[in-house]
C-alpha positions as CSV (number, residue, x, y, z in Angstrom):
1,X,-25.9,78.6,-67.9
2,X,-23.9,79.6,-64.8
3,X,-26.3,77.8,-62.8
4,X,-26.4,74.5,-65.0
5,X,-22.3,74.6,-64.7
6,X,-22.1,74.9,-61.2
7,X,-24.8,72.3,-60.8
8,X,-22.2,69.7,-63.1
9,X,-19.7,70.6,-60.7
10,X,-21.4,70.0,-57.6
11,X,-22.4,66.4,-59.1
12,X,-18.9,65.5,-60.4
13,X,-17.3,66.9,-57.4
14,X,-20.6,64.3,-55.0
15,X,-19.4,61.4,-57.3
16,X,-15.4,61.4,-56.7
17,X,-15.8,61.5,-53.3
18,X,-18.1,58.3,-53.4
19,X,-15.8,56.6,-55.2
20,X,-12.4,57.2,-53.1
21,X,-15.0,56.4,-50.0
22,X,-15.7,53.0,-52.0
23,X,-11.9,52.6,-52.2
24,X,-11.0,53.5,-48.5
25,X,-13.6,51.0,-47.4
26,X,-12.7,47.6,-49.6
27,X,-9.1,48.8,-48.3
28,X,-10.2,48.5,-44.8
29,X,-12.1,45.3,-45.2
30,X,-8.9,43.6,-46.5
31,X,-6.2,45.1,-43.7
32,X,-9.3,43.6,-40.9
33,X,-9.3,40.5,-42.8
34,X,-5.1,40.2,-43.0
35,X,-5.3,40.9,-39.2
36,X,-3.7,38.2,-37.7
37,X,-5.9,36.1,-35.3
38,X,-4.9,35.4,-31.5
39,X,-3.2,32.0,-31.4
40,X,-5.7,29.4,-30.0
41,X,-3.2,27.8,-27.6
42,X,-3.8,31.5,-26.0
43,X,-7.6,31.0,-25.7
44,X,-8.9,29.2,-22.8
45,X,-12.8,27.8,-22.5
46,X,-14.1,28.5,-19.5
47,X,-15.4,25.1,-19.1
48,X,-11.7,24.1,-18.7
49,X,-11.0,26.6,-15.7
50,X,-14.2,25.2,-13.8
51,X,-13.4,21.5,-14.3
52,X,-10.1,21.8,-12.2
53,X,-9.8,19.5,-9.7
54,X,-10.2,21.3,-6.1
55,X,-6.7,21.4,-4.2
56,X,-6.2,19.8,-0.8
57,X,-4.2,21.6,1.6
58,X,-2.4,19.6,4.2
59,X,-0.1,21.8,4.9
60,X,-1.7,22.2,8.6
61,X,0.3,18.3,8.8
62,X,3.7,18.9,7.2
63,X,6.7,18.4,9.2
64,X,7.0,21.6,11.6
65,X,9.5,24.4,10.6
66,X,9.9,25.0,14.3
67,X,9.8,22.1,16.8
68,X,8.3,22.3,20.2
69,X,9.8,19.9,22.9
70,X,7.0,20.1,25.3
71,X,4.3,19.0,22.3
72,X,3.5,15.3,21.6
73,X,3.7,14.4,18.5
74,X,1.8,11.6,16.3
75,X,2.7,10.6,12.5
76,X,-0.4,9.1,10.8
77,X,0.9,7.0,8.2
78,X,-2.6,6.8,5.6
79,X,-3.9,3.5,3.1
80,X,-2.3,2.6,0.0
81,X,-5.8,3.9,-1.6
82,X,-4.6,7.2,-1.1
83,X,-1.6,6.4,-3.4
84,X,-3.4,5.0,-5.8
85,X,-6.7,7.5,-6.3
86,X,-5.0,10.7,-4.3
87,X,-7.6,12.3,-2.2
88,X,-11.1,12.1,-1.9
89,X,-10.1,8.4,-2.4
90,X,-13.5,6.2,-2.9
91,X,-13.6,2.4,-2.4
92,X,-16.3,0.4,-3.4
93,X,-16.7,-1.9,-0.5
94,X,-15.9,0.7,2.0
95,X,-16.9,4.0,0.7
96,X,-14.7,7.1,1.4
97,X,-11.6,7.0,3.3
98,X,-11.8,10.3,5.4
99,X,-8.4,10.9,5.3
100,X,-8.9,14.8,6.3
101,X,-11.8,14.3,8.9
102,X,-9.4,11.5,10.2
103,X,-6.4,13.8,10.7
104,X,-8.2,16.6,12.2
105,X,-9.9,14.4,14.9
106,X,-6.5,12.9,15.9
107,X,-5.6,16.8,16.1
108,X,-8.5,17.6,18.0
109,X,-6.3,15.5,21.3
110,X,-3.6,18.0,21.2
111,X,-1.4,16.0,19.2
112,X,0.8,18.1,16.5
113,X,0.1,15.6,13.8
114,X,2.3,15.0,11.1
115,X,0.6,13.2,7.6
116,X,1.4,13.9,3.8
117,X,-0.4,12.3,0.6
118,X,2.4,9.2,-0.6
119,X,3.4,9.1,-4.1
120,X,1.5,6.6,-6.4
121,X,3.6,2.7,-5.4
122,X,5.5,4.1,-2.2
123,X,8.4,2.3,-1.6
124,X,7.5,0.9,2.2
125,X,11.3,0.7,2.8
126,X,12.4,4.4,1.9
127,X,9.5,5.9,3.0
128,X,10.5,4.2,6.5
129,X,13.8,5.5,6.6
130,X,12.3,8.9,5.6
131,X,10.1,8.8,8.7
132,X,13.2,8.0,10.7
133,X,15.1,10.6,9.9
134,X,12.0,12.9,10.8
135,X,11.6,10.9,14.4
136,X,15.5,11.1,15.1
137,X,15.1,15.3,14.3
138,X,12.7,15.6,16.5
139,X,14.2,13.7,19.3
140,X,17.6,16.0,18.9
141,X,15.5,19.1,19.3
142,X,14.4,17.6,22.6
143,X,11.5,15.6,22.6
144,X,11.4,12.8,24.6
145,X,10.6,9.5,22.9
146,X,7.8,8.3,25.1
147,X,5.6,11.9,23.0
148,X,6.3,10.3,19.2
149,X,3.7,8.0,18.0
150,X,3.7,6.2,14.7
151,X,0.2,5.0,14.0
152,X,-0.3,3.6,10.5
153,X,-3.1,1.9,8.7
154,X,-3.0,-1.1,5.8
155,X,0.4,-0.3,3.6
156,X,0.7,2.6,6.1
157,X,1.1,-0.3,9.1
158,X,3.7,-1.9,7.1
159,X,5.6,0.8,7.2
160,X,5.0,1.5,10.7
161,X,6.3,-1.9,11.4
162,X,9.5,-1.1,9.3
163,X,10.0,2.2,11.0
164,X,9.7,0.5,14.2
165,X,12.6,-2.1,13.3
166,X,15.2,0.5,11.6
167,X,14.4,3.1,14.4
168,X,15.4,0.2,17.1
169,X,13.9,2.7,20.1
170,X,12.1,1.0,23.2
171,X,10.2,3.7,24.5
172,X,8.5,5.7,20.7
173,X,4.7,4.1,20.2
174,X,3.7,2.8,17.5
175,X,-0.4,1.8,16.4
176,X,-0.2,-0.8,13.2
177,X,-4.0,-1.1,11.8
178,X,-5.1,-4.4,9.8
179,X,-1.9,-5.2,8.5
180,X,-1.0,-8.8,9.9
181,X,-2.0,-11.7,7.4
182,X,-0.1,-14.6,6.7
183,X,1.7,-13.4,3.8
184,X,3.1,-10.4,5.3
185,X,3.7,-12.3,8.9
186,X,6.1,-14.6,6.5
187,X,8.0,-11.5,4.8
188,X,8.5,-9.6,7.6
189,X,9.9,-13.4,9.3
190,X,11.9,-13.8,6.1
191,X,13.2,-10.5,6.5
192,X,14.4,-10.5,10.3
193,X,11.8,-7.8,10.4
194,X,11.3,-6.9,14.5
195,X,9.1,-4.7,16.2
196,X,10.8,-2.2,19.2
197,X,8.9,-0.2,21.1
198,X,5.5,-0.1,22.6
199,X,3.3,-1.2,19.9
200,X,-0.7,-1.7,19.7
201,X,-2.4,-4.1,16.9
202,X,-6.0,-2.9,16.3
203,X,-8.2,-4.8,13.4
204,X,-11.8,-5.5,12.7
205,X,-12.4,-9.6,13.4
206,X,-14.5,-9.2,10.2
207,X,-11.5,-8.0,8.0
208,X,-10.8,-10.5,5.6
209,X,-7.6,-9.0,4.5
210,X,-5.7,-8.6,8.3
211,X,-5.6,-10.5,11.1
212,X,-3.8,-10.7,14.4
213,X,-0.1,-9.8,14.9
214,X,0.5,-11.7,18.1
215,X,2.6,-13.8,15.8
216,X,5.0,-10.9,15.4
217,X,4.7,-10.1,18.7
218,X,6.1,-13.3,19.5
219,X,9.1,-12.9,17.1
220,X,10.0,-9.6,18.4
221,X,10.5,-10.8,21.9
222,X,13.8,-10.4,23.4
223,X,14.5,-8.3,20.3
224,X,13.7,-4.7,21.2
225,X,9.9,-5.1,21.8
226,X,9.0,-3.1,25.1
227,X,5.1,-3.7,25.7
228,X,2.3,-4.7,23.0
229,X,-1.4,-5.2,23.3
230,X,-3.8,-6.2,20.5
231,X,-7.3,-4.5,20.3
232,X,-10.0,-6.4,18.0
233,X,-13.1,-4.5,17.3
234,X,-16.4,-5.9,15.8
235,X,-17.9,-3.4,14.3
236,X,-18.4,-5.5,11.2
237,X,-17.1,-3.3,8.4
238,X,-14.3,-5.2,8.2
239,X,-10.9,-3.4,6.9
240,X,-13.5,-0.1,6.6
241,X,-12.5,0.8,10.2
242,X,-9.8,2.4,8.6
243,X,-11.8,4.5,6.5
244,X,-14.1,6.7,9.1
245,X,-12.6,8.1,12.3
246,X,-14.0,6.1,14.5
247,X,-14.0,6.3,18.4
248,X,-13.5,2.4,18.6
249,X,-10.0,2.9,17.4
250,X,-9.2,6.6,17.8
251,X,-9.6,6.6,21.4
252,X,-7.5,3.2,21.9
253,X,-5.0,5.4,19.7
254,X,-5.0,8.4,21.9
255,X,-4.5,6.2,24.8
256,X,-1.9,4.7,23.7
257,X,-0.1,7.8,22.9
258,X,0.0,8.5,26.6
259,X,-3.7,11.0,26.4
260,X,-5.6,10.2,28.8
């Protein structure tokens, strides 16, 4: 009989436990489920890190910090495609316009050259004075005019020509690219727009969108214009030149600029 009782026990004592492990375990099933989940906004696929667009550093072209007066200096003033697509910037016509290979072979003359990506629809007229202001600092610290150059291509010519007019110095250089066609010829007439300095047209005699500027040579006579020459290439690409770093208007460029 003992054996029998102790044997009861043993069961009844088996069978409590099992059920207060049943009762610990729903309990822990429905704190895990009332667990609060992470917020999604928190949760980031990785498919969205890897489709960042890469970053283009140009800060090797920002306006120095510290200015050297014994350096020459050249600001390249880039195509409106760059304001409209940002960088790499793809034309169908003309393909890519190299805007960093084109910047490090101007640098490759010992230039310190000074370039930034424009806002999306650049004002030409502000972005001018901007450049000014940056020409006129550098000329305080002690550069002499004759080692700034202001070379500009397409919208980026247009403003060249306007920071030529509101600078009004005879000896800075400036390099407009394919910029001249009728319509802007009439605006910058319309305007009183004049050219000072020395300044050097180059354009492709294929480009159907730019022409000659002798016309506003012409009207900048007697004004403030020092010296001008017009270069026209026929490589056949048309208003692509601008695009690709090419020798048939970089060296012109550098010459200009006073390199030999």
């Amino acid at each position: 009989m003992l054996y029998k009782h102790c044997r009861q026990t043993i069961i009844l004592f088996l069978i409590v436990n099992f059920i207060a492990g049943c009762g610990n375990t729903q309990n822990q099933t429905l704190i895990s489920l009332t667990t609060p989940l992470p917020p999604t906004s928190s949760i980031v696929p990785t498919s969205t890190l890897e489709q960042r667009s890469p970053s283009h550093d140009l800060s090797d072209y920002a306006f120095p910090d510290l200015i050297d007066a014994t350096q020459q200096y050249m600001f390249y003033l880039h195509g409106k495609i760059i304001e409209d697509q940002g960088i790499p910037a793809i034309s169908p016509d003309y393909g890519e316009y190299e805007y960093q290979a084109i910047l490090e072979k101007l640098s490759n003359y010992d230039f310190v050259v000074i370039s930034e990506q424009r806002a999306k629809n650049t004002d030409s007229l502000e972005y001018a004075r901007m450049v000014v202001e940056q020409i006129t600092t550098l000329m305080s610290a002690g550069v002499p005019a004759k080692n700034i150059t202001v070379v500009g291509a397409s919208k980026g010519a247009g403003i060249t020509v306007y920071v030529s007019h509101l600078l009004g110095n005879n000896e800075v250089n400036f390099v407009i690219m394919a910029i001249c066609n009728p319509d802007n010829l009439k605006g910058f007439k319309q305007d009183q727009i004049f050219l000072f300095g020395n300044v050097l047209s180059i354009y492709d005699s294929s480009d159907e969108l730019a022409g000659s500027c002798q016309e506003l040579f012409t009207f900048s006579e007697d004004k403030g214009i020092s010296k001008y020459k017009e270069v026209v290439l026929n490589i056949g690409t048309g208003h692509g030149i601008l695009y690709k770093p090419l020798d048939e208007w970089i060296i012109p460029v550098i010459q200009w600029a006073g390199k030999p």
